[in-house]
GULOLO-864373 format. One line per 2 residues: number of its first residue (from 0); their letters; for each residue x, y, z of N, C-alpha, C. Coordinates in Angstrom, 1 decimal, always signed. Example, Ala and Ser with C-alpha at 12.3 -4.5 7.8 and 13.67 -1.06 7.14 Angstrom:
0) as) +13.2/-5.7/+7.8/+12.3/-4.5/+7.8/+13.2/-3.3/+7.8  +12.8/-2.2/+7.1/+13.7/-1.1/+7.1/+12.9/+0.0/+7.9
# end
This chain:
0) xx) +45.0/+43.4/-13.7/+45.5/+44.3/-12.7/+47.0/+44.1/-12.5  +47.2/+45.2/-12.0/+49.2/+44.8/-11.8/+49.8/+44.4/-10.4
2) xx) +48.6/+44.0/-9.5/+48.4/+44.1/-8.1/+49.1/+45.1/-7.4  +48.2/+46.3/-8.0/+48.4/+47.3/-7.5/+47.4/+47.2/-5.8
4) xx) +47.6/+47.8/-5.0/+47.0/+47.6/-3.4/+46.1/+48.5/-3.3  +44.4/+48.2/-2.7/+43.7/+49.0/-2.4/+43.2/+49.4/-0.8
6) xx) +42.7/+50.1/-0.5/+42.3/+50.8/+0.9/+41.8/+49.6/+1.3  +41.1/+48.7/+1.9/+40.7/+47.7/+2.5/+38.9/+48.3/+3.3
8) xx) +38.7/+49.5/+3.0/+37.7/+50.1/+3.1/+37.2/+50.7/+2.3  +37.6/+51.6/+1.3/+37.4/+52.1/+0.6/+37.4/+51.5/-1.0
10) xx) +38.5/+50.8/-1.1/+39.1/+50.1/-2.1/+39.7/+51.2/-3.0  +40.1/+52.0/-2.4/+40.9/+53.3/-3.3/+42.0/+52.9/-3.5
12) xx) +43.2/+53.2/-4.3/+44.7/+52.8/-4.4/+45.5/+53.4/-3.2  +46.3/+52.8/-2.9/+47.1/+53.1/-1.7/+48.1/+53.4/-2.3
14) xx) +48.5/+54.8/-1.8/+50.4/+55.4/-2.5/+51.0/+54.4/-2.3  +52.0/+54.5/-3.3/+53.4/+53.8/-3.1/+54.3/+54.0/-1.9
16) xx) +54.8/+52.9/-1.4/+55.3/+53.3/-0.1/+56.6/+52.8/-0.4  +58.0/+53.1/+0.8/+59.0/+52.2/+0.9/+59.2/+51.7/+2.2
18) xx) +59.6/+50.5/+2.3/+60.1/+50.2/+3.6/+58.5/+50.1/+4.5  +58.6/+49.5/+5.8/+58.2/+49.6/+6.5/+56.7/+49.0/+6.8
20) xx) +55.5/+48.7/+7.3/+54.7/+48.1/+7.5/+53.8/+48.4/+6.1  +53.1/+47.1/+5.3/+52.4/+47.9/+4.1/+51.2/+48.2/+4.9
22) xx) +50.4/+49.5/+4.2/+49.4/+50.1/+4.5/+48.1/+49.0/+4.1  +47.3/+49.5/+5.2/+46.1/+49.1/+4.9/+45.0/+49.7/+4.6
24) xx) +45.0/+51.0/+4.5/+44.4/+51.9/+4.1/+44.9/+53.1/+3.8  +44.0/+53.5/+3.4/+44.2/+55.0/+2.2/+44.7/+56.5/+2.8
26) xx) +43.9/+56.6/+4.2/+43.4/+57.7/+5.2/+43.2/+57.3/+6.5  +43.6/+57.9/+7.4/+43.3/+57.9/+8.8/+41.6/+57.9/+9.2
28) xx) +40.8/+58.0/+8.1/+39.2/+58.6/+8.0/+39.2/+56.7/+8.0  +39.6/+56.0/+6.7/+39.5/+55.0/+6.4/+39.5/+53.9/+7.7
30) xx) +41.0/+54.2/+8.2/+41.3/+53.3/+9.4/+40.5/+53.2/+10.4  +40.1/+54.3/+10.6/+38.7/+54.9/+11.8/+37.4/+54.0/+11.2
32) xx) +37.2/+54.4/+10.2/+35.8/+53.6/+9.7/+35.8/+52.6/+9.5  +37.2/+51.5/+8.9/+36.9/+50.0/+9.4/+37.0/+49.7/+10.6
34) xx) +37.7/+50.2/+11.9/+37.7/+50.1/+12.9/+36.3/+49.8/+13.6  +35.8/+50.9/+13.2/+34.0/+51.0/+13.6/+33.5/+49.9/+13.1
36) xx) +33.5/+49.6/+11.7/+32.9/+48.5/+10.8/+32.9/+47.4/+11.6  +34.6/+47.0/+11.6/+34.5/+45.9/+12.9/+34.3/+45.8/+14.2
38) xx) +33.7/+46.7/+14.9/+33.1/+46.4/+15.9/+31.6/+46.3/+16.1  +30.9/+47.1/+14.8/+29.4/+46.6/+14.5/+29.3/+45.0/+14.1
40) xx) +30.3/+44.5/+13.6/+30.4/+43.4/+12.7/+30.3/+42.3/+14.4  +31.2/+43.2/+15.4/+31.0/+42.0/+16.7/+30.1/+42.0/+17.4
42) xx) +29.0/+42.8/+17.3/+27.9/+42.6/+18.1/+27.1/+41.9/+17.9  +26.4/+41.1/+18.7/+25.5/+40.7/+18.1/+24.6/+40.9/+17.0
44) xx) +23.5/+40.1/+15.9/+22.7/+41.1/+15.3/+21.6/+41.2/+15.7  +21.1/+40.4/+17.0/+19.9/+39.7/+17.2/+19.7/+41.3/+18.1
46) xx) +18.5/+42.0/+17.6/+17.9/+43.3/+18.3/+18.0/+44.6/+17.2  +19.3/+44.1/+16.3/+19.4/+45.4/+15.3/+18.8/+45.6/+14.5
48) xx) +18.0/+46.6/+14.2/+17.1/+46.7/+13.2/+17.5/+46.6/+11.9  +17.2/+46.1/+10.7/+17.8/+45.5/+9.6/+18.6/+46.7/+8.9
50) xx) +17.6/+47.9/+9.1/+18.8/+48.7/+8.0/+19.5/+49.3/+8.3  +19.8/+49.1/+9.8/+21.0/+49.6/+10.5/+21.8/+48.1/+10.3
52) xx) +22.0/+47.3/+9.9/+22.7/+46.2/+10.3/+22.9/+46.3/+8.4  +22.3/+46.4/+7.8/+22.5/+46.6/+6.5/+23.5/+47.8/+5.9
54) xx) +23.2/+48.7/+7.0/+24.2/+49.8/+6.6/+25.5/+50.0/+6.9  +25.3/+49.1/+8.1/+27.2/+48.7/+8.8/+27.6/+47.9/+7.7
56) xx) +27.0/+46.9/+6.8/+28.0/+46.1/+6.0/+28.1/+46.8/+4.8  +26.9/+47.7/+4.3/+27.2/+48.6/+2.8/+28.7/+49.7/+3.3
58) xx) +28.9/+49.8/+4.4/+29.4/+50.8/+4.9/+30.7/+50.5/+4.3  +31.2/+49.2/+4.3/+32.7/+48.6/+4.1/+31.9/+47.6/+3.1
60) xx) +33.6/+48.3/+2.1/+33.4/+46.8/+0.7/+34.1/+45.7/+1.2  +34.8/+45.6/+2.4/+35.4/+44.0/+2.5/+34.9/+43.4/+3.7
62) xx) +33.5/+43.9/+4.3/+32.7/+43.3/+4.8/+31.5/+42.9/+3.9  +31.4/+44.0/+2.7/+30.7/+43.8/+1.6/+30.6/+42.3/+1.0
64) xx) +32.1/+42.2/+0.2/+32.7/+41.1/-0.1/+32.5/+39.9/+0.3  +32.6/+40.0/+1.7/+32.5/+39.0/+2.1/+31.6/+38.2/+2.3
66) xx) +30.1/+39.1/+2.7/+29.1/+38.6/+2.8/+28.5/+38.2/+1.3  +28.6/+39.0/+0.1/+28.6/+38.5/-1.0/+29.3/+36.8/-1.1
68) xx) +31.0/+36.9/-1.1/+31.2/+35.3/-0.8/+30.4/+34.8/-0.5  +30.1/+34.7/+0.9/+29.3/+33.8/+1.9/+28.1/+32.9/+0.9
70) xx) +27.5/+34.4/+0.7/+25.8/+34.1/-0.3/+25.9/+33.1/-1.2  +27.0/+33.3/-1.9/+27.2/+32.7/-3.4/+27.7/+31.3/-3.0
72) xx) +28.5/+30.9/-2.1/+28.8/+29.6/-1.3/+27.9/+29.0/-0.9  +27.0/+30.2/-0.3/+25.7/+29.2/+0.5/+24.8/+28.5/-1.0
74) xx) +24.4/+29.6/-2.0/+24.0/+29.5/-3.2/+24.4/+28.0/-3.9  +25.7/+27.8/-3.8/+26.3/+27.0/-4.4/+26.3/+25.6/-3.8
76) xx) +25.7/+25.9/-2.2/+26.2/+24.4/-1.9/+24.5/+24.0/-1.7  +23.3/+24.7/-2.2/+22.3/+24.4/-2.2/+21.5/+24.6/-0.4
78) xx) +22.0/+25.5/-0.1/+21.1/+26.0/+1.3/+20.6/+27.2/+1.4  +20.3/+27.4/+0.1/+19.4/+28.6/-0.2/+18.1/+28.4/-1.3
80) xx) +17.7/+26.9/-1.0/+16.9/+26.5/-1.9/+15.6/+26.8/-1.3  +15.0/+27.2/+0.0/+13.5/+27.3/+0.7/+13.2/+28.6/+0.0
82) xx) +11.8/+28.7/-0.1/+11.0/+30.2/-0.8/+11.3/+31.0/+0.0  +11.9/+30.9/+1.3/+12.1/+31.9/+2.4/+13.4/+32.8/+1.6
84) xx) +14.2/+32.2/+0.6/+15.2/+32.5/+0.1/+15.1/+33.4/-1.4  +13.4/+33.3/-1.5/+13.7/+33.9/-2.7/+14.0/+35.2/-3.0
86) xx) +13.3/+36.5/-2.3/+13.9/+37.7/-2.2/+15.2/+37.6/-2.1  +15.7/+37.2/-1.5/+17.5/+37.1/-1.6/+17.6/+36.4/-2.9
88) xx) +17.4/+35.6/-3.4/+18.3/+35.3/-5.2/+17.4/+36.2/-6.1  +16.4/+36.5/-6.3/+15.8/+37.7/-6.4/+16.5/+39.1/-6.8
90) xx) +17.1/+39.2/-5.5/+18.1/+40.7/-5.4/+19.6/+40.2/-5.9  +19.8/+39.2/-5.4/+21.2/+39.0/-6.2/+21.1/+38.5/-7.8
92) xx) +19.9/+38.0/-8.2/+19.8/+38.5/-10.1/+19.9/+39.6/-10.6  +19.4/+40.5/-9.7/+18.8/+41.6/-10.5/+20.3/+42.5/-10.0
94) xx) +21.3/+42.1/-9.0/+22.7/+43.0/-8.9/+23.4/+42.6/-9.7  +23.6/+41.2/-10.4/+23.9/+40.4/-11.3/+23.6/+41.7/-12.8
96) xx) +22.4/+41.6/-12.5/+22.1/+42.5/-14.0/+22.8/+44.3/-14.5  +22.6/+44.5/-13.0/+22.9/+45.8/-12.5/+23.9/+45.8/-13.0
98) xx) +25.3/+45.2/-12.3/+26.4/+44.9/-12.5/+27.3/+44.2/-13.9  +26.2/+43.9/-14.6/+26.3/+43.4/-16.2/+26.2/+44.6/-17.1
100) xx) +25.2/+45.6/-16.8/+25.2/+46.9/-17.5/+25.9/+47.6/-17.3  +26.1/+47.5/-16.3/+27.6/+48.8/-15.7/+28.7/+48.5/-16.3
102) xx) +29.1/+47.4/-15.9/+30.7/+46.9/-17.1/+30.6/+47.2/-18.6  +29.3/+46.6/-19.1/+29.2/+47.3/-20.5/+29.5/+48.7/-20.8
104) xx) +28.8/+49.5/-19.9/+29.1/+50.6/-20.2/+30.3/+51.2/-20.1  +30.9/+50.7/-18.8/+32.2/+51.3/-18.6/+33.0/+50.9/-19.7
106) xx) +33.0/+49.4/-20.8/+33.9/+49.4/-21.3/+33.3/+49.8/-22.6  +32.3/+50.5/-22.9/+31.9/+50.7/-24.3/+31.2/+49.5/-24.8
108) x) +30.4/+48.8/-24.3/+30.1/+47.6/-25.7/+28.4/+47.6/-25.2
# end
């Protein structure tokens, strides 16, 4: 990449700008919807039903991101070793896979 800048919501490319504060997003739509993102992100989660609490983090890729980080750190530092854990490495093999076919394809091979 040529560190070109993306929406921070969206991850769309952000115009070229001159001067003045760099953008953080793409769209006024965008700014509005991580706004929201981060205020579902402050509530508590204890009461939310999961696929509402699942859909506030699909909703944004850099709350996405991050909970990805998180997994793969927890993964890594070995506190995701209990069977309570296996659905979760489970789903992150098989996104693993997902995500291995897609790149092939996108690049031809």
């Amino acid at each position: 990449m040529s560190g070109e800048r993306v929406c921070e919501f969206c991850s769309s490319a952000l115009p070229e700008q001159r001067g003045g504060r760099k953008r953080r997003w793409c769209s006024d739509q965008c700014r509005w919807k991580a706004a929201r993102a981060r205020q579902k992100a402050d509530v508590s989660v204890a009461g939310i039903a999961s696929e509402v609490a699942a859909t506030a983090v699909l909703d944004s890729p850099v709350i996405t991101a991050q909970v990805l980080i998180d997994l793969a750190g927890r993964i890594a530092e070995g506190r995701c070793d209990g069977p309570e854990w296996n659905a979760a490495i489970d789903a992150t093999i098989g996104l693993h896979r997902t995500l291995v076919a897609r790149m092939r394809r996108l690049n031809g091979i």
